[in-house]
Structures are given as C-alpha cells and as structure tokens.
C-alpha positions in Angstrom: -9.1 24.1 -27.5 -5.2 23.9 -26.4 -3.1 26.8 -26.7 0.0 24.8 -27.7 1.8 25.1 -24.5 2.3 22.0 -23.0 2.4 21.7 -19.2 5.5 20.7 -17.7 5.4 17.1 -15.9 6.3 17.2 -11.8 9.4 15.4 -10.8 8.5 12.1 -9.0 8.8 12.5 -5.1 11.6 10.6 -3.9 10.5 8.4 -0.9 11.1 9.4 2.3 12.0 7.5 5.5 9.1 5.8 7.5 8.2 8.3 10.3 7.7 6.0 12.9 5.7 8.1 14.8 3.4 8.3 12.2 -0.2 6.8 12.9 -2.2 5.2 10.7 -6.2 3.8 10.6 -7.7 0.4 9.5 -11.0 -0.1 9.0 -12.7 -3.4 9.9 -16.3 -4.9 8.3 -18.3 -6.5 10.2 -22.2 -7.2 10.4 -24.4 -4.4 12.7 -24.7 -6.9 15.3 -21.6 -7.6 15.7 -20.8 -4.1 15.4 -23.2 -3.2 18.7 -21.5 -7.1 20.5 -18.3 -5.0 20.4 -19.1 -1.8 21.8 -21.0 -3.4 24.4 -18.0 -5.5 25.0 -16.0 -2.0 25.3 -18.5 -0.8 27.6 -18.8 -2.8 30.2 -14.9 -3.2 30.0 -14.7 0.7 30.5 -12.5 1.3 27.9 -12.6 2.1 23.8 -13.2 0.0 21.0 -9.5 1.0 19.9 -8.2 -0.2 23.5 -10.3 -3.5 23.7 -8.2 -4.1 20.2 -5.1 -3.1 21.9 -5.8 -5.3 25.0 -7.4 -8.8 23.2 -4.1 -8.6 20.9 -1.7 -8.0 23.6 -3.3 -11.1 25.7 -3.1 -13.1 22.5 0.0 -12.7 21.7 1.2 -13.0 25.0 -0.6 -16.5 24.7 1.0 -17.1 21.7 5.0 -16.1 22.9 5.0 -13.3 20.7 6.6 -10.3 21.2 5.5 -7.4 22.9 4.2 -4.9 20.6 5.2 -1.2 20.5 3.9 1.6 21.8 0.5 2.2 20.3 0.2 5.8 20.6 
C-alpha cells in the first residue's frame, strides 16, 4: 500500500490583510413567488435585483439615521 515516505505537512497560511476592494456574494432564500414579486419589483423600477437591494437599504437606513454605506462596487 504506502511506500514509507511520509508526505511532508504545508505550512499554515498566515492571514492576510482584508482587501477591501474585495467583493463578495450572499445568497438569499426565499419562496418562487416571492422570487418572481422581486424581479418584477426590479423591472418596473428599471434597475437590477442587486441595485433594488442597494437602493431599499440605502432608504432604510437613511430612515433609520444610519450611516451612509460605502461604495458598493
């Protein structure tokens, strides 16, 4: 079976700074229909799914005296 050499074990990586340029995707579940409510939403908005996000979250947190958030992309 082995040929008695054993393989030598990699080094951990050491963790490197956040790139903050770096993007990153979330997936959300959600039930068909609400699925299809949401790109219709999008549509008749004339935008993406990814920038009716970005614009509901903005308003609400606006609302809310949050912050402004950074640049998305």
């Amino acid at each position: 079976m082995g040929s008695g050499t054993a393989m030598a074990k990699k080094a951990p990586r050491k963790p490197s700074k956040p790139n903050p340029d770096q993007m990153t995707t979330r997936a959300l579940k959600m039930r068909l229909e609400y699925a299809d409510w949401l790109e219709q939403l999008a549509r008749v908005n004339q935008t993406t799914l990814a920038g009716l996000f970005a614009q509901a979250l903005f308003d609400f947190a606006e609302k809310k005296g949050f912050k402004k958030p950074p640049e998305r992309t």
